[in-house]
N, C-alpha and C positions, 0 to 999 in steps of 0.2 A: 450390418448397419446400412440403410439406404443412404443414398447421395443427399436428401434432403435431412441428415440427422447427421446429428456432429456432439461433441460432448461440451460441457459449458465450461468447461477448466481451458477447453480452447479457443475461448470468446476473440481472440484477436482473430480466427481464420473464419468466422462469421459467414456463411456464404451468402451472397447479394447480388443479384440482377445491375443492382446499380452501382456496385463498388468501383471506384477510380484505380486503374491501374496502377504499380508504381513507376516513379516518374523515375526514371534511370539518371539522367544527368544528375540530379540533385542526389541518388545515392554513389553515386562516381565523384560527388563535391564533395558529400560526407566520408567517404573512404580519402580522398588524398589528406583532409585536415586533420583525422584525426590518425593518417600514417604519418606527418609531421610530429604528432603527439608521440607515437609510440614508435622510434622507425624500425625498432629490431623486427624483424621479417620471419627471423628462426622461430621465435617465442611468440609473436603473435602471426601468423599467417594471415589471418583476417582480421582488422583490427575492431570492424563493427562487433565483435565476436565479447570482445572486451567491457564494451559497452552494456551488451544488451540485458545480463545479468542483474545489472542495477534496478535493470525495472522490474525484474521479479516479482517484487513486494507491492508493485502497484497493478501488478494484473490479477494476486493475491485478493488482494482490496477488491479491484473490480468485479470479482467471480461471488465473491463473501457478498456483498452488496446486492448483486444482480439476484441470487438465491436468496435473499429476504424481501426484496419485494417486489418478484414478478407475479405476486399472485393477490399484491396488495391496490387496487385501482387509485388511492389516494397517493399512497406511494408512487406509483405509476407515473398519477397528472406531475407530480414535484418534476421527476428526472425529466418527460418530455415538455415540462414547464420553462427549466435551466438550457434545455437544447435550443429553445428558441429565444432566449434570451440569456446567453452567457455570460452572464454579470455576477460580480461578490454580491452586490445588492441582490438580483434573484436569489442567489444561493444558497442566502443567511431568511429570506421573507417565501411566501406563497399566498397566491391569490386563494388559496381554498381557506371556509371557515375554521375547519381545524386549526389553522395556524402551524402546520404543522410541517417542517422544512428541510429543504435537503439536504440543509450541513446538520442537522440532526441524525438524522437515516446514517450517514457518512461515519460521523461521530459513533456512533454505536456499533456501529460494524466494526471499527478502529478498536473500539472499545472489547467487545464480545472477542472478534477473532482478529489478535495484534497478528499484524503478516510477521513480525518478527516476532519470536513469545519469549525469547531473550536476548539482552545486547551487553555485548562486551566491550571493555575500554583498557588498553594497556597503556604502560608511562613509566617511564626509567625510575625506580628507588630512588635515586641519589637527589634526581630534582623534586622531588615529591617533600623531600626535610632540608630546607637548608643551614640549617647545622651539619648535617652528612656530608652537606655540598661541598661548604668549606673546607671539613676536616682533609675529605678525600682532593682538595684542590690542593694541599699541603703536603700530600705525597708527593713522592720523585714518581716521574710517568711509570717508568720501568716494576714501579712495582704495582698502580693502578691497571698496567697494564697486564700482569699476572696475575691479580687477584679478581680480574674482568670487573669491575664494580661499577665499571659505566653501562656494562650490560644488562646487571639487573633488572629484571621488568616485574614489575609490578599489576598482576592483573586482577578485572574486576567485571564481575558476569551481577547483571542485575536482569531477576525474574518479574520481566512485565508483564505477563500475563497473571499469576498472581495478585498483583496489585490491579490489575483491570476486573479480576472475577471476587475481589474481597468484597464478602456479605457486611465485613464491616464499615467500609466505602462505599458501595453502593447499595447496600442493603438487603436484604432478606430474598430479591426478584435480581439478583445480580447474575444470575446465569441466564437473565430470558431477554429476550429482542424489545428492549422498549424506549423506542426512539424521544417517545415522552418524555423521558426521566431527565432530557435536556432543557427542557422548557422551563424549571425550579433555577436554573441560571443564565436564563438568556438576560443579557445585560447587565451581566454580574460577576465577569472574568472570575475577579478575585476571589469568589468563593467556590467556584465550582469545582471539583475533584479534574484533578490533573491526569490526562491523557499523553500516557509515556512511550506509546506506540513510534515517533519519532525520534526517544530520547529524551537528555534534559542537559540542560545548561550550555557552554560554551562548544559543545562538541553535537550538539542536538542536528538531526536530518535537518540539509536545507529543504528538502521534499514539502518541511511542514507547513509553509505557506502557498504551495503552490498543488501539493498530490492532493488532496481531500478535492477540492472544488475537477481538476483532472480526471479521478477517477467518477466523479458524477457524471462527467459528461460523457465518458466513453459509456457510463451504463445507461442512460438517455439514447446514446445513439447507436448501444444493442437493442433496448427494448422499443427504438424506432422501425431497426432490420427486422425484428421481429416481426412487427405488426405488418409493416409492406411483403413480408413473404409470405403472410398468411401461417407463421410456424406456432409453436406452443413448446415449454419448458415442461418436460417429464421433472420434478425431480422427488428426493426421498429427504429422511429427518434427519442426513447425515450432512452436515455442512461445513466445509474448510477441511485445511489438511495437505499436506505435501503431497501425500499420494490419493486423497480420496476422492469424493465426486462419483463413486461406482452409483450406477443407476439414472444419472443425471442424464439429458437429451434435451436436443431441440427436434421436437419430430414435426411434421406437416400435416395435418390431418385425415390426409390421404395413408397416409402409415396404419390408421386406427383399422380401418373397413380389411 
C-alpha cells in the first residue's frame, strides 16, 4: 500500500497537507479532567482510553455514509454544502432542485446499516412489578439477602436492525439505499416509521440530537480532504461491518499508471 492510500474504515487518520496538528495543552486539560472522573490509575492507565470507544458507533456511521455517496455528485454538493454552512437549517434543506438533503442521506444510512444492529437494556425484577416490590420489602433482610432477589436482572436485547430492514415498514425496496423514501415525511414526524438506531424511550442515545448532523460533517470534511489531495475512493458492493471494508482505498491517481 503506497503512502498516498489508506483504507476508509480509517477515515479519522485522513492524510492532509493541511491537517492542524494536535494541540497537546488541550489534550493534557482533557486527561487531568477526566483523571478526576476516573482516578483509579490501576484500572484505567489512560483515561482518554475510556472514552474513545463511545465513538465507535459514530465513525461506523461516518464510513457507512462516506461509501454511499462518494460517487454520487448530488450527494456530494449536500455534505460539502453543510461544511460551509453548519446549520440544523442547512442540514434539514439544499439549495439543489432535488430537494434532496442531508439529514436524508444520514437518515438512511442509520437506517440501512444501524452502527448498533442490537441494543440491550437490563433492570432489577423486583422494581420492574411493584407488587414484588412490596411483598419482598416485607421480608426480614436476612432472608432477602439469601435468596439474592435484589439481584435479579431482568434483561432485554431488542433486534433493530430487523426492524430498520422490515419490507413490511419500509416496503418491498427496504434493503436498498434511497435516501428519497424520507421525503413521504418531511414535516410529518408523527407519521414517519421510527429510526431505532439510538434507542427508544427514557433510556434512548443522548448522541440522537447531536450524532446525525456530527457525522455529516466529518463526511463533508473527508470528501473536502479528498478533493484537495487530488485522491479517489476505490471501493466494492461490500458495505459496513465490524470487520469489512476489504477492497476499499483512497488511492491518488498516480497509483493508477
Amino acid at each position: 500500500m503506497s503512502k498516498q492510500q489508506t483504507s476508509v474504515s480509517s477515515a479519522a487518520s485522513f492524510p492532509s497537507s493541511s491537517c492542524t496538528p494536535p494541540d497537546v495543552d488541550r489534550l493534557a486539560t482533557l486527561s487531568t479532567h477526566l483523571r478526576r472522573l476516573l482516578p483509579d490509575t490501576e484500572k484505567y492507565p489512560n483515561p482518554i482510553d475510556f472514552v474513545v470507544p463511545t465513538w465507535e458507533t459514530l465513525w461506523r456511521l461516518v464510513a457507512t455514509s462516506l461509501a454511499h455517496v462518494y460517487d454520487n455528485e448530488d450527494y456530494r454538493h449536500n455534505f460539502h454544502e453543510l461544511l460551509g454552512d453548519p446549520t440544523p437549517g442547512r442540514f434539514r434543506t439544499t439549495s439543489l432542485d432535488s430537494n434532496l438533503c442531508t439529514e436524508w442521506i444520514i437518515n438512511e444510512t442509520l437506517r440501512l446499516h444501524p452502527p448498533s444492529r442490537h441494543i440491550s437494556r437490563s433492570f432489577p425484577l423486583v422494581k420492574e412489578h411493584p407488587g414484588l416490590q412490596i411483598l419482598v420489602s416485607l421480608l426480614p433482610k436476612f432472608i432477602r439477602d439469601r435468596l439474592r432477589l435484589d439481584s435479579i436482572i431482568r434483561s432485554e436485547i431488542a433486534d433493530i436492525e430487523s426492524v430498520h430492514l422490515s419490507t413490511d415498514i419500509w416496503g418491498p425496496d427496504a434493503l436498498e439505499f434511497k435516501p428519497r423514501r424520507w421525503e413521504r415525511h418531511a414535516g410529518a414526524a408523527d407519521s414517519a416509521p421510527t429510526l431505532f438506531a439510538f434507542g427508544y424511550g427514557p433510556l434512548m442515545c443522548i448522541g440522537k440530537n447531536w450524532a446525525p448532523m456530527a457525522a455529516a460533517l466529518i463526511v463533508g470534511a473527508i470528501l473536502e480532504g479528498i478533493d484537495a489531495e487530488g485522491l479517489e475512493i476505490i471501493g466494492t458492493a461490500v458495505i459496513g461491518g465490524r470487520a469489512g471494508w476489504a477492497g476499499w482505498e483512497f488511492k491518488h491517481p498516480e497509483d493508477f499508471c
